[in-house]
C-alpha positions in Angstrom: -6.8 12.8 25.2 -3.9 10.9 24.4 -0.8 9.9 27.0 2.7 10.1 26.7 2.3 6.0 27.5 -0.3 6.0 24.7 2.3 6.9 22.2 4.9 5.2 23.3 4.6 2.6 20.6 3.2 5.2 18.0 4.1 5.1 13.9 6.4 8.1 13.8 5.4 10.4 11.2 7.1 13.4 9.8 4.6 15.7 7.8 6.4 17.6 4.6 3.2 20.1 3.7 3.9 23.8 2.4 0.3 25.0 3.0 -0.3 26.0 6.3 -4.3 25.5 6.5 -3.7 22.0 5.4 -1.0 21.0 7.3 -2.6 22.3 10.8 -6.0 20.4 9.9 -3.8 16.9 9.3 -2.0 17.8 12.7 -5.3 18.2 14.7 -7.3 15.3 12.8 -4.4 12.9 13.5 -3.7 13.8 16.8 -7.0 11.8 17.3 -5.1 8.9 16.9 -3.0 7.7 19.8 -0.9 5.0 17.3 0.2 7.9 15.0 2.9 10.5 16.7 3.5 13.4 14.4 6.8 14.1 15.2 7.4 17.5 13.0 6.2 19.5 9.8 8.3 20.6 7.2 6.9 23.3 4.6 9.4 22.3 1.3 11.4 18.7 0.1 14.9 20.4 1.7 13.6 20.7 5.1 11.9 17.9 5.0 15.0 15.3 3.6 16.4 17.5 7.3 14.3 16.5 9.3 13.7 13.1 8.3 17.6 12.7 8.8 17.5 14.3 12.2 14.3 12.7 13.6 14.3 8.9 11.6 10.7 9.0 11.5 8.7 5.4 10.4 6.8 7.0 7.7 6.8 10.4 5.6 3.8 11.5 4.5 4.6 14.2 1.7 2.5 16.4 -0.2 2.7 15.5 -4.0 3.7 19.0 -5.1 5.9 21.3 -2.6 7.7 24.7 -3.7 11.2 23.5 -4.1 10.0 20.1 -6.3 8.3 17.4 -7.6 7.4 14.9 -4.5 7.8 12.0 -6.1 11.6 12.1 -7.7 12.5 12.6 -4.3 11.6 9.9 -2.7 14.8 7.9 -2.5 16.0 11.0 -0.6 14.0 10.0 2.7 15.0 6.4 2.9 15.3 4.7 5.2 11.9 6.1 6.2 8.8 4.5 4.2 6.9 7.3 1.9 3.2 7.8 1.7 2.1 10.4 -1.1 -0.7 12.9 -0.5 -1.6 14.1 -4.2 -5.4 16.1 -4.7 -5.1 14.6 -8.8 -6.6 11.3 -9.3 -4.9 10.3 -12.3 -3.8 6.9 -12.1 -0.4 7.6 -14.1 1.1 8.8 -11.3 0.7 5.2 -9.3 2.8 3.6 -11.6 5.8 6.7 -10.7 5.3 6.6 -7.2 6.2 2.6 -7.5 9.0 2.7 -9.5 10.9 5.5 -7.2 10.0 3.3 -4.3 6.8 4.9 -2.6 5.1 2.8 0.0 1.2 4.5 -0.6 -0.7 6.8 -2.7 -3.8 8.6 -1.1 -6.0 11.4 -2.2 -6.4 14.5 -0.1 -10.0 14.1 -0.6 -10.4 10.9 1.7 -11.4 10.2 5.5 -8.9 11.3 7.6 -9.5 7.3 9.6 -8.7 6.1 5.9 -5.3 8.1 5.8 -4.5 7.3 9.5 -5.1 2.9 8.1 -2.7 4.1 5.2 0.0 5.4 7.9 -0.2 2.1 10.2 -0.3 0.0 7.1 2.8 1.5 5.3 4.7 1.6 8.7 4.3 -1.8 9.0 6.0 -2.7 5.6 2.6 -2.9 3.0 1.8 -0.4 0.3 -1.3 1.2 0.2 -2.9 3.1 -3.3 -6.0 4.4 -3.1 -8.6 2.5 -5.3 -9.2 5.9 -7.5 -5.5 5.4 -8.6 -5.0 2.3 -9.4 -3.6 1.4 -13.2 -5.7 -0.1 -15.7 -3.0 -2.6 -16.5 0.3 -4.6 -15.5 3.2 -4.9 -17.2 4.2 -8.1 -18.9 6.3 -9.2 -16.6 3.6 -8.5 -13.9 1.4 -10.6 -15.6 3.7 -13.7 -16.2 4.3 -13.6 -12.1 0.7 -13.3 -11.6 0.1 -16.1 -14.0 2.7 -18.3 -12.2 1.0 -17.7 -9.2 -2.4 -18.6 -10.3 -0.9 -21.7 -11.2 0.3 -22.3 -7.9 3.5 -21.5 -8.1 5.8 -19.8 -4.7 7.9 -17.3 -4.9 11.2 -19.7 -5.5 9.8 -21.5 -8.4 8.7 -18.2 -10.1 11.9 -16.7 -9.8 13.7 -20.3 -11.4 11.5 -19.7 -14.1 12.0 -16.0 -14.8 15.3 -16.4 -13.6 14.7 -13.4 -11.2 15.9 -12.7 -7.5 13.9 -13.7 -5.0 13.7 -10.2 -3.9 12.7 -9.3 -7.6 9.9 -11.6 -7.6 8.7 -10.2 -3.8 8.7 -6.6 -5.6 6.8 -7.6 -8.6 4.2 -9.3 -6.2 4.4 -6.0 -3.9 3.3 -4.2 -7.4 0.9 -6.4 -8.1 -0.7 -6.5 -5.0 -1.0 -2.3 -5.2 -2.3 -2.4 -8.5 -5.0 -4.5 -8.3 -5.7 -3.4 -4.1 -5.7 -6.6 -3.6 -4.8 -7.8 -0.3 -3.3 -10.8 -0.7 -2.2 -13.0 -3.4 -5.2 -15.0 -4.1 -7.4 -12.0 -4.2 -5.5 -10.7 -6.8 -5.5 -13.4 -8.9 -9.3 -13.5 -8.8 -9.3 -9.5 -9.8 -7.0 -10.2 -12.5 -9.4 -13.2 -14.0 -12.8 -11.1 -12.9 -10.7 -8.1 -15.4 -9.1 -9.9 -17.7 -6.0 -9.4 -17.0 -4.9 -13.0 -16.8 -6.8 -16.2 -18.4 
């Protein structure tokens, strides 16, 4: 069993799930893990966005659909905390949302619970994680011409001098990238894009 000293370094992890079943199976199969403290449960998206103010967690992990809303559109409301989606529909449309509001993972309610505890150390430490099922078909255009640059050998300074983008910009596309594909760095996901044709 796991020591106060054993969590004392922990990923601090505030738990927003309205069915009770559910939520006291997570609590019990992650309290198996001595490098994840779950600091609370919340049942709807207003309780939680409390508690995440009050307690600071590291990482949120938030049932896709709660009574009070739509998990997704309010995932800006838990920042500065990162955001790791629990959804039970594989439908890889949703990926693509949970980027753009600024989600950190994406993992179905069907996986190993040792799978969703890698997804909670991963996103606490500043990756995003998207479980393969979900991944998009596709990038955008603008995806592809940074993944393109970077298959030429091209850093993250000269791509954004030639799509005159930020710096940050161009670390965000790469982050996108990277979750699209599953890749986990940025040479493997240059050889998925050429294995799938997304890039010549």
């Amino acid at each position: 069993m796991a020591t106060a000293d054993d969590r004392a370094d922990a990923v601090r992890v505030l738990l927003v799930e309205d069915h009770d079943m559910v939520a006291e199976a997570l609590r019990l199969a992650l309290a198996a893990f001595p490098e994840i403290e779950l600091v609370e449960r919340a049942n709807s998206l207003e309780t939680g966005v409390a508690a995440a103010d009050r307690l600071r967690p590291q990482v949120v992990l938030l049932d896709r659909r709660l009574p009070d809303g739509d998990a997704i559109e309010a995932i800006g409301r838990f920042a500065p905390a990162r955001v790791l989606v629990l959804t039970g529909d594989a439908n890889p449309k949703i990926t693509a949302r949970l980027l753009d509001a600024g989600g950190a993972g994406l993992v179905l309610k069907s996986g190993m619970i040792e799978d969703l505890a890698a997804a909670i150390g991963a996103v606490a430490a500043g990756g995003i994680v998207i479980d393969r099922e979900l991944l998009p078909s596709g990038l955008t255009a603008r995806e592809r011409e940074v993944l393109s640059l970077i298959a030429a050998g091209a850093g993250t300074e000269r791509i954004a001098g030639e799509l005159s983008l930020a710096r940050t910009a161009v670390r965000d596309h790469i982050d996108r990238i990277l979750a699209k594909t599953g890749a986990r760095s940025r040479l493997e996901a240059v050889a998925y894009a050429r294995r799938t044709g997304l890039i010549d």
